[in-house]
VMD Tcl script that draws the C-alpha trace (Angstrom):
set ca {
  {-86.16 -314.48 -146.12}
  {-86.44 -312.25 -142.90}
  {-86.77 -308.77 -141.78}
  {-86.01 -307.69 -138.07}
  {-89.37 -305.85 -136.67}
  {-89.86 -303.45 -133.52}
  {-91.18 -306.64 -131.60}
  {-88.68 -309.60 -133.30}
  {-87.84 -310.78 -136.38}
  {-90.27 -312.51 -138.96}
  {-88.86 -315.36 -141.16}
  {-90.03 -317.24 -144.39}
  {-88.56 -320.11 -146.04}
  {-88.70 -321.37 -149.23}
  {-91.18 -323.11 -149.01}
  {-93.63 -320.23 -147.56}
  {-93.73 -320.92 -143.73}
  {-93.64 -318.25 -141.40}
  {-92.00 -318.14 -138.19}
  {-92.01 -315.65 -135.69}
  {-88.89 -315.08 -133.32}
  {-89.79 -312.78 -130.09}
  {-86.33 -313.30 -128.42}
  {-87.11 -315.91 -126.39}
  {-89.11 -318.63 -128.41}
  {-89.79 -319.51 -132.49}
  {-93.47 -319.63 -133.53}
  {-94.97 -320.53 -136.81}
  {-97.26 -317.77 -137.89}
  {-100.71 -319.17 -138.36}
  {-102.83 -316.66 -139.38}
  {-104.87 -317.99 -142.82}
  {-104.73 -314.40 -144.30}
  {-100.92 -315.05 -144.01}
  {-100.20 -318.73 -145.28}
  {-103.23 -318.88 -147.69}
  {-100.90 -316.12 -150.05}
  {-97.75 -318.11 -150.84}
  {-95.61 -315.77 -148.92}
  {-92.07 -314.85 -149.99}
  {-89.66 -312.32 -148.89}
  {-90.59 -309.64 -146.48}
  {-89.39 -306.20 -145.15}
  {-90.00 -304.01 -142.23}
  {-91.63 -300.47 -142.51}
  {-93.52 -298.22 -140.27}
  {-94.51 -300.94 -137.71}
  {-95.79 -303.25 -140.75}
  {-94.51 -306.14 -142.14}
  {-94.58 -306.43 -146.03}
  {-94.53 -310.14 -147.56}
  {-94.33 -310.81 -151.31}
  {-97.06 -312.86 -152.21}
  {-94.75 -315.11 -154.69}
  {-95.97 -315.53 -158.66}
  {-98.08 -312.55 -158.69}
  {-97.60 -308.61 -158.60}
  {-99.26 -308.48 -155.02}
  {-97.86 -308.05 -152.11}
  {-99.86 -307.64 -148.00}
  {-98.73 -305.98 -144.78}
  {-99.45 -307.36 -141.23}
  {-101.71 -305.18 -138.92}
  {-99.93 -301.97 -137.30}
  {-97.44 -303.33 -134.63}
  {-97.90 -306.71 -134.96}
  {-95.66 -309.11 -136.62}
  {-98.18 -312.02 -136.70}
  {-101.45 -311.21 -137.85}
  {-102.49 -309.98 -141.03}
  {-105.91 -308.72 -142.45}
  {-107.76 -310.14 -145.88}
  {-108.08 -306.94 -147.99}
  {-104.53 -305.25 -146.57}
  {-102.71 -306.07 -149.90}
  {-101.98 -304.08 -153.12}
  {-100.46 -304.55 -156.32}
  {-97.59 -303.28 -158.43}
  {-98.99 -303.01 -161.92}
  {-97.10 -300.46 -163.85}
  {-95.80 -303.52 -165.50}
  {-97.72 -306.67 -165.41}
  {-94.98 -308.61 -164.39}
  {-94.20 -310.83 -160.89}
  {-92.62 -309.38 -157.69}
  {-89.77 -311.32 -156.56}
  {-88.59 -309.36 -153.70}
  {-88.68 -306.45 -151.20}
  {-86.49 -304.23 -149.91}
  {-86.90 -301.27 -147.47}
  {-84.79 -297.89 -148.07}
  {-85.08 -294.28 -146.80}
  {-88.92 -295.22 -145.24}
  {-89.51 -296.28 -148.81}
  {-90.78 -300.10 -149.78}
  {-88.66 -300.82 -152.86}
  {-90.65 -303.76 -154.86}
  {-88.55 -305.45 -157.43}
  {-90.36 -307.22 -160.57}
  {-89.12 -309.22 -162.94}
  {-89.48 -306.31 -165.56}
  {-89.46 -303.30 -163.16}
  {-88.94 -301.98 -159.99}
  {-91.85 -299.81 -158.22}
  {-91.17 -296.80 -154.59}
  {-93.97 -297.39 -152.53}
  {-94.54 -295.36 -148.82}
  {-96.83 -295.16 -146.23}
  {-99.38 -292.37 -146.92}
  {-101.29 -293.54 -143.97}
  {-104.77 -294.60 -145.34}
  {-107.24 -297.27 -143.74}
  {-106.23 -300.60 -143.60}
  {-103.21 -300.30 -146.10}
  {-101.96 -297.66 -145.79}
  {-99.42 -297.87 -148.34}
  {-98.90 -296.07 -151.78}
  {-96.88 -295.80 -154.90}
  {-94.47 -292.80 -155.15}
  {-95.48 -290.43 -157.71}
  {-92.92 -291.45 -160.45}
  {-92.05 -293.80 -158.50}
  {-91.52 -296.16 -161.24}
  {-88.06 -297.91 -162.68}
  {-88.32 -299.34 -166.16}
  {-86.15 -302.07 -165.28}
  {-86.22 -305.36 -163.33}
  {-84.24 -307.65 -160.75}
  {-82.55 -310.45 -162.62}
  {-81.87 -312.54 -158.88}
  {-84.09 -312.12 -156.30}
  {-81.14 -312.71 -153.72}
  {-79.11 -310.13 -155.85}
  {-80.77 -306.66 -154.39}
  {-78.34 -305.57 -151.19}
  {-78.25 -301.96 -149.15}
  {-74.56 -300.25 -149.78}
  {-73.42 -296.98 -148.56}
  {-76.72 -294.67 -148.39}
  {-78.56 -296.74 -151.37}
  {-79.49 -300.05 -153.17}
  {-77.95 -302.32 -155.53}
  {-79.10 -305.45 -157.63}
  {-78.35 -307.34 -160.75}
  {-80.87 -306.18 -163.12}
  {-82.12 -308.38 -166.01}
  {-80.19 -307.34 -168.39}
  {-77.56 -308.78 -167.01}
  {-75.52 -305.92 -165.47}
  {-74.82 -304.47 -161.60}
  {-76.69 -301.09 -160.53}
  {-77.35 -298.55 -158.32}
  {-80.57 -297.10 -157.47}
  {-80.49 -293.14 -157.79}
  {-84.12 -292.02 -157.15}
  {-85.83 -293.31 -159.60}
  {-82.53 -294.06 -162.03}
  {-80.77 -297.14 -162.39}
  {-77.12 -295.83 -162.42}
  {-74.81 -299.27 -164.52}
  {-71.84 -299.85 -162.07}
  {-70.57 -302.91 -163.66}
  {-68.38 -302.87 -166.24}
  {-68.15 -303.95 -170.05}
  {-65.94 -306.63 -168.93}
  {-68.01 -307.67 -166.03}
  {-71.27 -307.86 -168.13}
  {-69.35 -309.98 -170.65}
  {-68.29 -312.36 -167.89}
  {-71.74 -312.38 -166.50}
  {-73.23 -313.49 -169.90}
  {-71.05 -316.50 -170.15}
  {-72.47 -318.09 -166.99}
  {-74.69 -321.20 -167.39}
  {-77.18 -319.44 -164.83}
  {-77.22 -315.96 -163.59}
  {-80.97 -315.58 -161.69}
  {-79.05 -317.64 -158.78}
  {-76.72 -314.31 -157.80}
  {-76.71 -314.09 -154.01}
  {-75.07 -310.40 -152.66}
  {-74.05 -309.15 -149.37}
  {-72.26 -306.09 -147.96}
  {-69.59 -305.85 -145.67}
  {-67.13 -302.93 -144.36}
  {-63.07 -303.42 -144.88}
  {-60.39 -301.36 -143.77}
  {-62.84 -298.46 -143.82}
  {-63.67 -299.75 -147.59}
  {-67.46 -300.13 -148.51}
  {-68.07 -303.31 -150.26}
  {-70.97 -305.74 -151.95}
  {-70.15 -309.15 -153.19}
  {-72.55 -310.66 -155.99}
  {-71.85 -314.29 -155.97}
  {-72.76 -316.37 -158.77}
  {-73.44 -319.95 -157.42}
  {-73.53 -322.19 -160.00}
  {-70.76 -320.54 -161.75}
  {-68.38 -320.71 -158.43}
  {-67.45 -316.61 -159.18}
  {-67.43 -313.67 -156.86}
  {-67.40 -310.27 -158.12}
  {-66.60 -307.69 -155.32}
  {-68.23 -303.57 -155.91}
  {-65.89 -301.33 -153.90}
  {-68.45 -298.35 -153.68}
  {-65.58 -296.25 -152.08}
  {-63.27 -296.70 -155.14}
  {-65.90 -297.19 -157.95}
  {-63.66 -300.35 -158.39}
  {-63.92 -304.18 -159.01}
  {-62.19 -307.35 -158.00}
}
mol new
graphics top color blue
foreach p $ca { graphics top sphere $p radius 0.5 }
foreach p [lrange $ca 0 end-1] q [lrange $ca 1 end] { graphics top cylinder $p $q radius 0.2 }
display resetview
């Protein structure tokens, strides 16, 4: 996991190790308030850094401008649904937190120590399927949800972009949670691939055509 901040780029591995790249050298972030949480995958927002704390529905920012310290009580939890994070995304100045179950809008309001707040309705009554699935695609967000199909994040609505057929293929798969999806730009086309890795299939979203291949 990473996310590029105003002063380098903050990385986590599977395994919960923090590094800290400033451009010039690779440090392992140290601070206790940081690898005492289990921490997962991050974002970037408003000078903070937001880290998962993997298995639960918390997740903690770093201190204002400054990638590698972080403070005991600057954490919060998503509990419209008492279900586990898996990951983070940042969109529009908005802290998108995906659950297994449900998906929670969170921004900075700008109070004390964490400043950070849910959205009024800011809440999605559905959840991310693959952590590795959720991917930013012409102006908005998309993910595998777990129910199996593709979306798009409207606001607060879960628009279905995949298709009966798609869905269908999906659900034949001997593992789905290990989608991985990126998006790239061709011939002026605007694209995200969800690639299904133990089922050796890549389904291609071409958000300019509303069409799959």
């Amino acid at each position: 996991y990473w996310a590029a901040a105003y002063d380098g780029l903050v990385i986590v591995n599977e395994a919960g190790t923090g590094y800290f790249w400033n451009g010039t050298a690779l440090s392992i972030i140290a601070d206790t308030d940081f690898t005492s949480r289990n921490p997962g995958p991050v974002a970037f927002l408003d000078n903070f850094i937001l880290v998962i704390e993997k298995d639960t529905g918390r997740f903690f920012a770093s201190e204002l401008a400054n990638s590698t310290s972080y403070e005991a009580l600057s954490f919060a939890t998503a509990e419209s649904s008492p279900d586990n994070l898996v990951t983070i995304i940042e969109d529009h100045g908005q802290a998108i937190l995906f659950g297994t179950d449900s998906i929670e809008l969170w921004y900075n309001a700008g109070f004390g120590n964490f400043p950070f707040v849910r959205v009024q309705g800011g809440i999605v009554a559905l959840g991310c399927g693959a952590h590795r699935s959720v991917v930013k695609l012409d102006n908005s967000v998309l993910w595998m949800a777990n129910d199996g199909t593709i979306r798009r994040l409207n606001g607060v609505t879960p628009i279905r972009i995949s298709t009966h057929a798609i869905e269908q293929a999906i659900g034949r798969y001997p593992q789905i949670d290990d989608c991985e999806a990126f998006a790239y730009t061709l011939d002026g086309h605007l694209c995200a691939a969800f690639r299904f890795v133990s089922a050796g299939i890549t389904w291609i979203y071409d958000a300019t055509t509303n069409a799959w291949h």
